[in-house]
C-alpha positions as a LaTeX table, in Angstrom:
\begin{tabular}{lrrr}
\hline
Residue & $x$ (\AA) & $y$ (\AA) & $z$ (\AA) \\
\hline
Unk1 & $-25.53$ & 43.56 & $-41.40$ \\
Unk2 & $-28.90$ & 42.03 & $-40.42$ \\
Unk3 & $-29.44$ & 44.42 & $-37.40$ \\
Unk4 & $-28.70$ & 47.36 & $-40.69$ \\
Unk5 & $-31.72$ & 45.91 & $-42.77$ \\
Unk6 & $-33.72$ & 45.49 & $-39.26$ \\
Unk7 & $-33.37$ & 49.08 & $-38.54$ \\
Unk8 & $-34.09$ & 49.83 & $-42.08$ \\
Unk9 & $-37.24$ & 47.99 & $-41.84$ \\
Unk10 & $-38.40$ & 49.50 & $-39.12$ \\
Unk11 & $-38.04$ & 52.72 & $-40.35$ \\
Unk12 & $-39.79$ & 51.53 & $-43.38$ \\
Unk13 & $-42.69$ & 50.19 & $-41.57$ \\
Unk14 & $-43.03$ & 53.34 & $-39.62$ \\
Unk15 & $-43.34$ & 55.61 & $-42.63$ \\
Unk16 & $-45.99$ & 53.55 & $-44.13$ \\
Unk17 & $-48.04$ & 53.41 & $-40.94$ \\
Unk18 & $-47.81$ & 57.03 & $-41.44$ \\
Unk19 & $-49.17$ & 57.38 & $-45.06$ \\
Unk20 & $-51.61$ & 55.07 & $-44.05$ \\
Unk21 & $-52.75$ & 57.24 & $-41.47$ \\
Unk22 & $-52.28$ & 60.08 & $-43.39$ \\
Unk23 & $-54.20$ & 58.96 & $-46.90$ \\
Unk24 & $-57.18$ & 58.24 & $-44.71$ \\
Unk25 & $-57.13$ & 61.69 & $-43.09$ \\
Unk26 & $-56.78$ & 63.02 & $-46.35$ \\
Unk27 & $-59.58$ & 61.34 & $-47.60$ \\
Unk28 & $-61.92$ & 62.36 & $-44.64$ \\
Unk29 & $-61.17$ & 65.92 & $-44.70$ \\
Unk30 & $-61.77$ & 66.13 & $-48.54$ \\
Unk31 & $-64.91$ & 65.11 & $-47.63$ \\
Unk32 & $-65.92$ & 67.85 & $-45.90$ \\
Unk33 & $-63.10$ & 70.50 & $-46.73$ \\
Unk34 & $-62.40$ & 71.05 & $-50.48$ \\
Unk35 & $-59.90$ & 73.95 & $-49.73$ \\
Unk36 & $-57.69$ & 71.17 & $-47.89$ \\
Unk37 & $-57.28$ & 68.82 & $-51.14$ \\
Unk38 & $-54.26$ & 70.22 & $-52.39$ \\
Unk39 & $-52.08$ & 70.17 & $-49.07$ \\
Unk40 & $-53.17$ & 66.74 & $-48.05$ \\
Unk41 & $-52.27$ & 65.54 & $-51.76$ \\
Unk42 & $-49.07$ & 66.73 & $-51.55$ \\
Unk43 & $-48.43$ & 66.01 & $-48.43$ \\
Unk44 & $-48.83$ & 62.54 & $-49.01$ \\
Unk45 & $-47.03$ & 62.24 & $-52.44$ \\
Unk46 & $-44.19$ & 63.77 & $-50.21$ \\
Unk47 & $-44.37$ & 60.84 & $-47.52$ \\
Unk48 & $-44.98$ & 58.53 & $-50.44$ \\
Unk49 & $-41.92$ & 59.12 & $-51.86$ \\
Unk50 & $-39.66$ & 58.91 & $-48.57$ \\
Unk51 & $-41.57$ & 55.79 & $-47.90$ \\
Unk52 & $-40.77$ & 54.47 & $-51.30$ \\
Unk53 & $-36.79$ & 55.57 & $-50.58$ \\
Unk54 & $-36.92$ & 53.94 & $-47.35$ \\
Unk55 & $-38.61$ & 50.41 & $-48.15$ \\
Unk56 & $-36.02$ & 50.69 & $-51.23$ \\
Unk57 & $-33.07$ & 51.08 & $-48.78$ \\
Unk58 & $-34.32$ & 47.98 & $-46.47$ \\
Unk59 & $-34.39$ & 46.19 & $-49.58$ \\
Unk60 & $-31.11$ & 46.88 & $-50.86$ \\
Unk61 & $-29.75$ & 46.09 & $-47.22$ \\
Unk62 & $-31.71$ & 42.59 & $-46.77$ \\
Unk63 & $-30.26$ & 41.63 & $-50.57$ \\
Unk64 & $-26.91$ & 42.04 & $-48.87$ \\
Unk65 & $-27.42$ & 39.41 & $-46.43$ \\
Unk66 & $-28.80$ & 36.46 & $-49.11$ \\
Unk67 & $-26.41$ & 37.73 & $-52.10$ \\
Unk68 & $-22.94$ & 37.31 & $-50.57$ \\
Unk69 & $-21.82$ & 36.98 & $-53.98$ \\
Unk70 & $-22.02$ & 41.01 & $-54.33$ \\
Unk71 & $-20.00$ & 42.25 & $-51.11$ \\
Unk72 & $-16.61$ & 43.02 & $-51.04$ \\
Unk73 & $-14.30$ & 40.62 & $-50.74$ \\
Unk74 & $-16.40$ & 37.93 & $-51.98$ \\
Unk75 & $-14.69$ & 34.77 & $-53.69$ \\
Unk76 & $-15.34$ & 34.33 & $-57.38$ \\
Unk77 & $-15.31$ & 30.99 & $-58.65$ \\
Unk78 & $-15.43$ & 29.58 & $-62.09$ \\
Unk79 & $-19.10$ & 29.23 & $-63.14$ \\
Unk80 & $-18.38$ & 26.20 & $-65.51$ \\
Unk81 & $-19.46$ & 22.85 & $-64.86$ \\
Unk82 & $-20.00$ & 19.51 & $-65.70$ \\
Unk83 & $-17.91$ & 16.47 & $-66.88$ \\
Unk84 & $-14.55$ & 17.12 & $-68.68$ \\
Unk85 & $-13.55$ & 15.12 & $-71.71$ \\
Unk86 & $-9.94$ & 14.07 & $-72.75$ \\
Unk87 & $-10.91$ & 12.96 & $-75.99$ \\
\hline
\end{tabular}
C-alpha cells in the first residue's frame, strides 16, 4: 500500500513540475505573443486539472495507510467508554 501512494506521489510531483514549467512559459510568451494566450491558458487549466486528479489520488492512497479503520476487513469496536455503574 505505501509503495501505491509512493508511486502516486511521484506522479503527482511530476505533473506539477510540469505546470510549473508550463505557467512560466505561458507567462513569457504572453509577453511577447498575444496570439498564444489562449492555447497556453488552456493548456494549463488542462494540466491543472490532471494535476489536481493526481495529487487527489496520492491523497486518497496515503489516507489508506494512517486510517486503517476504513479498509476492508477492518475490526469495529464499540466506541463507548468510561467507568460502568451497577447502581
Amino acid at each position: 500500500m505505501i509503495e501505491m501512494h509512493e508511486d502516486a506521489a511521484m506522479y503527482a510531483l511530476i505533473s506539477l513540475m510540469a505546470l510549473g514549467t508550463i505557467s512560466v512559459i505561458a507567462l513569457v510568451v504572453s509577453w511577447f505573443k498575444t496570439s498564444l494566450r489562449r492555447a497556453t491558458s488552456l493548456s494549463i487549466f488542462v494540466l491543472s486539472l490532471v494535476s489536481f486528479g493526481l495529487v487527489a489520488k496520492t491523497g486518497y492512497l496515503g489516507g489508506q495507510i494512517r486510517h486503517t479503520e476504513i479498509s476492508v476487513g477492518a475490526i469495529q469496536y464499540n466506541a463507548r467508554g468510561g467507568e460502568k455503574d451497577d447502581d
